[in-house]
C-alpha positions as CSV (number, residue, x, y, z in Angstrom):
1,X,115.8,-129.9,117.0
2,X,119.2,-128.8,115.9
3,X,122.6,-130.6,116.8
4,X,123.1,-130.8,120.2
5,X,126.2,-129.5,122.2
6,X,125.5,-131.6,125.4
7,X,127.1,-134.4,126.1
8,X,123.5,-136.3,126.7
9,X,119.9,-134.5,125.3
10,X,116.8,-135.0,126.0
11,X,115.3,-137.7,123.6
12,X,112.5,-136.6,120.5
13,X,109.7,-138.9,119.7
14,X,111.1,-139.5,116.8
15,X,114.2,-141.1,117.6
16,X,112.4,-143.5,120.1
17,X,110.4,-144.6,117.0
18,X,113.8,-144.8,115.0
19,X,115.7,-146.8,118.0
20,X,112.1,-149.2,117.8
21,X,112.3,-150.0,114.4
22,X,116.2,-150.9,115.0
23,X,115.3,-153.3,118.0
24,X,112.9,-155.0,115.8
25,X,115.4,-155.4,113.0
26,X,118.4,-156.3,115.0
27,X,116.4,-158.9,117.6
28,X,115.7,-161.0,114.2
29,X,119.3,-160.4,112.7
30,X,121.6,-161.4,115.6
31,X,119.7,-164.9,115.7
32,X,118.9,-165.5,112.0
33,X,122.6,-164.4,110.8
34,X,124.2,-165.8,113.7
35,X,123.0,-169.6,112.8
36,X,125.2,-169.7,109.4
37,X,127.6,-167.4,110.3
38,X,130.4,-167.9,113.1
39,X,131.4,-164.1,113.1
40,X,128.7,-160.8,113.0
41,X,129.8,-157.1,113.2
42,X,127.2,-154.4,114.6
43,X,128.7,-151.4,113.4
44,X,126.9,-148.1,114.7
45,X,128.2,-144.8,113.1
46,X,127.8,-141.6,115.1
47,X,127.1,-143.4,118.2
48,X,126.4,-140.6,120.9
49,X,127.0,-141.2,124.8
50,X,124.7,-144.4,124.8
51,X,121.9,-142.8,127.3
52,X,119.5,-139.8,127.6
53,X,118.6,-137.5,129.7
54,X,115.7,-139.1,130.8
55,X,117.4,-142.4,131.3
56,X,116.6,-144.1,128.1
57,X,119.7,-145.5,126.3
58,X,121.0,-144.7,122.7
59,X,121.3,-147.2,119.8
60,X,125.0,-149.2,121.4
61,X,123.0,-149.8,124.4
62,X,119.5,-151.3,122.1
63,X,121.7,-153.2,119.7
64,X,123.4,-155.0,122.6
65,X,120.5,-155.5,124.5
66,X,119.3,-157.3,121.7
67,X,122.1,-159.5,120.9
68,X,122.1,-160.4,124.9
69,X,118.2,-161.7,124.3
70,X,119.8,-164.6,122.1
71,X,123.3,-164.9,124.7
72,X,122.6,-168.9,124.5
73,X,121.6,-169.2,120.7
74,X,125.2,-167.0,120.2
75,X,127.3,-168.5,122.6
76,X,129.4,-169.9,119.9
77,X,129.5,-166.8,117.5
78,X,131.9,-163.9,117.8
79,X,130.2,-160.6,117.9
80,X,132.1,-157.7,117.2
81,X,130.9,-154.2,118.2
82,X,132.3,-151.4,116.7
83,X,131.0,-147.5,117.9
84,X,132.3,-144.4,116.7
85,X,131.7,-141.0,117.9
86,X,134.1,-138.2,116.9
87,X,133.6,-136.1,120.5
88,X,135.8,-138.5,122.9
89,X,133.6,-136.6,126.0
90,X,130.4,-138.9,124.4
91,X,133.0,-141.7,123.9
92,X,133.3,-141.5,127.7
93,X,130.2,-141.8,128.9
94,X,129.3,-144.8,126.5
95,X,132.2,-146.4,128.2
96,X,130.5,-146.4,131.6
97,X,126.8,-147.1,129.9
98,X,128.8,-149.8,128.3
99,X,130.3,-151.1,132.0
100,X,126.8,-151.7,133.0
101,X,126.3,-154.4,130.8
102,X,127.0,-158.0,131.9
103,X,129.2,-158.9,128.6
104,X,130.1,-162.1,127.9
105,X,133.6,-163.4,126.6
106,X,131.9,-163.9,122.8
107,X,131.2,-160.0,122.5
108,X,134.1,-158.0,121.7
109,X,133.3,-153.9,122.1
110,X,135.5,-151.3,120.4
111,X,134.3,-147.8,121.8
112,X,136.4,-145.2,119.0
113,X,137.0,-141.6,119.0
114,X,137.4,-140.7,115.7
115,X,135.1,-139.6,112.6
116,X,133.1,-142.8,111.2
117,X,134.6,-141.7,107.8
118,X,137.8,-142.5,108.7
119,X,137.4,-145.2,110.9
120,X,135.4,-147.4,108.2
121,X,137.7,-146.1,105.7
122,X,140.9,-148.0,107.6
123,X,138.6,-150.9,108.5
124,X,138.2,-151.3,104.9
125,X,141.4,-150.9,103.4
126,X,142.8,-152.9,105.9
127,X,140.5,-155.6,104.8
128,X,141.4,-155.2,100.8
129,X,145.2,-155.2,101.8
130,X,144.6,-158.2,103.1
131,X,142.3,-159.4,100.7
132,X,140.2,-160.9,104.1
133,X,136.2,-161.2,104.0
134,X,134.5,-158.8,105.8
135,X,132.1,-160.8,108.3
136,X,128.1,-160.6,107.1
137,X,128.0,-156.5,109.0
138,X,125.0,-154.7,110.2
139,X,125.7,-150.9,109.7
140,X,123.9,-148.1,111.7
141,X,124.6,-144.8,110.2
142,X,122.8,-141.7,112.0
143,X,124.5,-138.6,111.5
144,X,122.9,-135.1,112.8
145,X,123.9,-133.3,109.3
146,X,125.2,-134.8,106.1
147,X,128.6,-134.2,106.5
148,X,131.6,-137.6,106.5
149,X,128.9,-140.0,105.2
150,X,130.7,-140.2,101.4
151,X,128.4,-142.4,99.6
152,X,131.7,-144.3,98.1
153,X,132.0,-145.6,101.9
154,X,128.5,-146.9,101.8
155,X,128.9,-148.6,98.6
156,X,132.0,-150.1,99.7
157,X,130.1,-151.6,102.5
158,X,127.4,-152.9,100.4
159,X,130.3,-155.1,97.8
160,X,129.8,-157.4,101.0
161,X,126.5,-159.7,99.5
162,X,126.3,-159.8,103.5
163,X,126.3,-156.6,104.7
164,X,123.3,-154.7,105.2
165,X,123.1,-150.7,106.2
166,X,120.4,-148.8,107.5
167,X,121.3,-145.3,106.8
168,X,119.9,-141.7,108.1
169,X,119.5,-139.2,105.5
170,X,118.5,-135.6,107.3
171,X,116.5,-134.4,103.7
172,X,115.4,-131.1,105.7
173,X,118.5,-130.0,106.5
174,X,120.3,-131.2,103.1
175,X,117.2,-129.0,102.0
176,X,118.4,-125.7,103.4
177,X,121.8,-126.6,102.8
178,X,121.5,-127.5,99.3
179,X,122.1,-123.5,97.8
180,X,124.5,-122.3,100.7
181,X,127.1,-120.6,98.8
182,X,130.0,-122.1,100.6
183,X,131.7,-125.1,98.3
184,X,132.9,-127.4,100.8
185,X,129.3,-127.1,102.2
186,X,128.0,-128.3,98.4
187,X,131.1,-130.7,98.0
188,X,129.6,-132.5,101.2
189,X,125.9,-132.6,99.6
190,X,127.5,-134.2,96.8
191,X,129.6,-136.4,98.4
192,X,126.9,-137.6,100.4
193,X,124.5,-138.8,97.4
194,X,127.4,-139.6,95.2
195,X,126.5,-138.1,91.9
196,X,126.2,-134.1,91.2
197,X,122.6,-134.9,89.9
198,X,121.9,-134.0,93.7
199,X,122.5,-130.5,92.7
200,X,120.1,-130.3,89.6
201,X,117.6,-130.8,92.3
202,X,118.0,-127.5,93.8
203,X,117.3,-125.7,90.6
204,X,114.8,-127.7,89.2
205,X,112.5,-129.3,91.4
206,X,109.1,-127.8,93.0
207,X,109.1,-131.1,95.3
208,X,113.0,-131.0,96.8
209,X,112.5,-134.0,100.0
210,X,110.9,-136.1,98.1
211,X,113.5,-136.0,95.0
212,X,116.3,-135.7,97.3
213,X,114.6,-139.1,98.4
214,X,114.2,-140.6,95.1
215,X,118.0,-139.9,94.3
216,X,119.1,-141.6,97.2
217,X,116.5,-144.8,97.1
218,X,118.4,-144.6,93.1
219,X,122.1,-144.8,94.1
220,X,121.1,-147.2,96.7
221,X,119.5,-149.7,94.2
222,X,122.8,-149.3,92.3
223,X,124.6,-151.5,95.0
224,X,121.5,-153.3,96.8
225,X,119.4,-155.8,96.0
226,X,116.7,-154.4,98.4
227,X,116.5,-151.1,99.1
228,X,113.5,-150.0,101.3
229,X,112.8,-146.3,103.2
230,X,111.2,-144.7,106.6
231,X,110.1,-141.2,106.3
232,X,110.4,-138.8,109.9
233,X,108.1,-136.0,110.2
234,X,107.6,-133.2,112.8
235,X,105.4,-132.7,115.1
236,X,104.2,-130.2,112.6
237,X,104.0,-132.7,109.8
238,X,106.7,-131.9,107.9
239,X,109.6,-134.2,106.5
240,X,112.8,-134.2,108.7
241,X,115.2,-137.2,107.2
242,X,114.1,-140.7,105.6
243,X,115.9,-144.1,107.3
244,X,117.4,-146.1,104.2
245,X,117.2,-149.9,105.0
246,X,119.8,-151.4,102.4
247,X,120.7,-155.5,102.1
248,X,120.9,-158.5,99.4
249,X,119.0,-160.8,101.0
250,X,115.2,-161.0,100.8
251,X,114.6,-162.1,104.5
252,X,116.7,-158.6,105.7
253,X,113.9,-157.2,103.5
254,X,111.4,-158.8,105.1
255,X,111.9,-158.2,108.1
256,X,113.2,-154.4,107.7
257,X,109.4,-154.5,106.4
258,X,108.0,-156.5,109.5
259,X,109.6,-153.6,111.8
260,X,108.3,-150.4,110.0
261,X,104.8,-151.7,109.9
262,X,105.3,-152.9,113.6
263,X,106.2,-149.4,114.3
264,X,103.5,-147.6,111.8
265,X,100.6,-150.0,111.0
266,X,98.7,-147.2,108.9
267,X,101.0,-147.2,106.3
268,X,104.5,-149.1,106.7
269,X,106.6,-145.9,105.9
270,X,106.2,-143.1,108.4
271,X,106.2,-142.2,111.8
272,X,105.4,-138.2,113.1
273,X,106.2,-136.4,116.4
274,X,102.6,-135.9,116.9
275,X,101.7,-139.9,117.0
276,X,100.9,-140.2,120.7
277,X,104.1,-141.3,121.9
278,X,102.9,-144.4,124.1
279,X,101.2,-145.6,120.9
280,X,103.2,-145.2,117.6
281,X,100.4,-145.3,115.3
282,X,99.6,-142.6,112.7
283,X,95.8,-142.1,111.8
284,X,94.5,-145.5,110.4
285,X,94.4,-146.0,106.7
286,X,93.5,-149.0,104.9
287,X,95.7,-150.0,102.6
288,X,94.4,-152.8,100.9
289,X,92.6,-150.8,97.9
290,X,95.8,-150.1,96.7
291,X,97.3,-153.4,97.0
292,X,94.9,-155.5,95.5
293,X,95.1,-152.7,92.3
294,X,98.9,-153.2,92.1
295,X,97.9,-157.2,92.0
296,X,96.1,-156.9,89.7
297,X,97.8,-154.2,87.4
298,X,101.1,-156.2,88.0
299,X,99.1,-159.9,86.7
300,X,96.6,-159.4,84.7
301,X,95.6,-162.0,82.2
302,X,97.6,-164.2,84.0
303,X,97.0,-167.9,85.7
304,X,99.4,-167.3,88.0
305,X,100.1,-169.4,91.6
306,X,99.5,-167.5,94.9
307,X,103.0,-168.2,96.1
308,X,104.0,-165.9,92.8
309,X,102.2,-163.3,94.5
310,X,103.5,-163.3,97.6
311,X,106.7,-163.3,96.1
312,X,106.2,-160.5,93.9
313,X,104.5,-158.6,97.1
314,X,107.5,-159.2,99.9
315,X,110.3,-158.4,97.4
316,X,109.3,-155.6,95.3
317,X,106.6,-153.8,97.3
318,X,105.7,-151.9,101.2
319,X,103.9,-154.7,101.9
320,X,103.7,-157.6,104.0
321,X,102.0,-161.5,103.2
322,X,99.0,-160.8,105.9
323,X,98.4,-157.4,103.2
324,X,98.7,-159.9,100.4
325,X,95.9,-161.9,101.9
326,X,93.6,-159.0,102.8
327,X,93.7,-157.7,99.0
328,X,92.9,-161.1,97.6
329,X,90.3,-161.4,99.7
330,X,89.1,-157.9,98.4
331,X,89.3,-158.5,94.8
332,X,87.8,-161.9,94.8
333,X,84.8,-160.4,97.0
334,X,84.4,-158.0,94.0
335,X,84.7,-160.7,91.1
336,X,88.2,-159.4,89.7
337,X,89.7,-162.4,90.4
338,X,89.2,-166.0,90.2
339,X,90.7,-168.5,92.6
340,X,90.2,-171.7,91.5
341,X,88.4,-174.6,93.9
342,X,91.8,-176.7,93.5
343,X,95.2,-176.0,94.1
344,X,97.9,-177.2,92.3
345,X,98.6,-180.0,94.8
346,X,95.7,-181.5,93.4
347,X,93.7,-180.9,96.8
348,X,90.6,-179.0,96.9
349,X,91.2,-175.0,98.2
350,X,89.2,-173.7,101.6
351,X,86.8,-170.8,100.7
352,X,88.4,-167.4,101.5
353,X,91.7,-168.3,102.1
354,X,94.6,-168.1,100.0
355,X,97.6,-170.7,100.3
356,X,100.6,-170.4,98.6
357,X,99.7,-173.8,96.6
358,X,95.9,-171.7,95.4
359,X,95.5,-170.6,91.5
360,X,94.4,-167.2,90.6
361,X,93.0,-166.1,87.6
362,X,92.9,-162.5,86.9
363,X,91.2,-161.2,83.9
């Protein structure tokens, strides 16, 4: 669909898968953050009106419904919201979506009309003339185009070893866009992946999404630990914008992980308008053949402890510990690994499974 003019639109499949994997993420992050840290911030850039035409509510309404699941685990935490929108008519309505909501005293809202450019801009300044510490932040960007998402503003967010963004990139229209003649229209391309390489790619590449993808997953790593993407197809099957999940902590990783495979269980990295929208599933595709090679490309000739592997798989790949066991299982079924009878606790191992404490030997 293009940019809408409405005040409210009708909602695509694709957003209800996007708004799906943010419940997920943010139902574990308000707890999990919220028992070492007195003070969160929920920022969500481009906010919209907060509701749909059909009645379903925008990403405000989901993040706060969220942090209202844990009220009594966050009773003693103060929870900052901040929303921007730049049309003050959308503003508006997310006002009254927002009046629905039985708030309590802990939860401070700041509804803003402005471009999410500028507001974070000030909110960070403010914070370096002050030399303050910007409270461990959750940032929902999800702009319609790629215009007043600088990736300087991004990176600033990131200096934060606590802050965490989760970032749409539209790579179809960025795509189209890419070759308009107009500067400012370039300037904003650029400006968005924060190096003119981004250009290159319209002259050089046969395979422009998926580079356009590659760049960004690049100046990501740059300034996060963890950087891990969603891809967004059409109804037709074809590429519409990736969801960049960025953070420095291995358990955001995790769990960003937990809540794309939640939401695509074929794969872990895609959802398409043509999944049946009361079941977000694509076709089924077993993944553990490529797993279990990437084991044991990634160990071999090594003696190496389960709990090394599991490591290795939750922080540097797609997949999860329940993949991890499935591809064990596999190779040791086909003799291309050896898991030894006892563990390095000194107690014996039980066939078929594979605790952290188990020994593999892969040739």
């Amino acid at each position: 669909m293009g940019i809408p003019n409405d005040v409210i639109w009708e909602i695509q499949p694709h957003t209800l898968a996007k708004h799906d994997i943010l419940r997920r993420y943010v139902g574990s992050w308000f707890p999990i953050l919220g028992k070492y840290n007195k003070r969160l911030v929920y920022i969500d850039g481009f906010c919209g009106p907060g509701k749909y035409k059909g009645g379903e509510v925008g990403s405000p309404i989901v993040a706060l419904e969220e942090a209202l699941k844990h009220e009594d685990r966050l009773a003693n935490n103060l929870l900052t919201f901040l929303f921007v929108d730049e049309r003050a008519d959308r503003i508006e309505q997310l006002k009254i979506e927002l009046l629905k909501l039985p708030l309590p005293t802990n939860i401070t809202i700041r509804p803003v009309t402005n471009q999410f450019e500028c507001e974070l801009t000030g909110l960070l300044d403010e914070i370096d003339l002050t030399e303050a510490q910007l409270a461990p932040t959750f940032a929902f960007i999800d702009p319609f185009g790629f215009k007043g998402l600088p990736f300087t503003l991004v990176s600033r967010l990131l200096k934060n070893p606590k802050s965490e963004v989760f970032v749409n990139i539209m790579a179809d229209a960025i795509n189209r866009f890419i070759e308009h003649p107009d500067s400012k229209t370039k300037q904003h391309i650029v400006d968005l992946f924060g190096t003119e390489k981004v250009l290159s790619i319209a002259k050089e590449s046969t395979t422009r999404k998926s580079d356009l993808r590659l760049l960004y997953q690049e100046q990501l790593s740059n300034c996060a630990r963890f950087v891990r993407y969603f891809e967004i197809r059409d109804c037709h099957g074809k590429t519409i914008y990736y969801l960049f999940f960025a953070s420095n902590h291995p358990l955001g990783h995790k769990k960003i992980k937990e809540a794309f495979w939640k939401t695509d269980p074929s794969s872990g990295f895609c959802f398409s308008d043509a999944t049946d929208p009361n079941q977000l599933v694509l076709l089924e595709v077993d993944e553990t053949p490529k797993l279990a090679e990437n084991i044991e490309m990634q160990f071999t000739h090594k003696r190496v402890a389960v709990g090394d592997i599991l490591k290795y798989v939750e922080e540097r790949t797609a997949f999860l510990a329940k993949h991890m066991r499935a591809a064990l299982k596999l190779l040791e079924s086909e003799n291309r690994i050896h898991v030894e009878n006892i563990k390095n606790d000194g107690k014996k191992r039980v066939k078929n499974s594979f605790p952290v404490t188990a020994i593999v030997n892969i040739p």
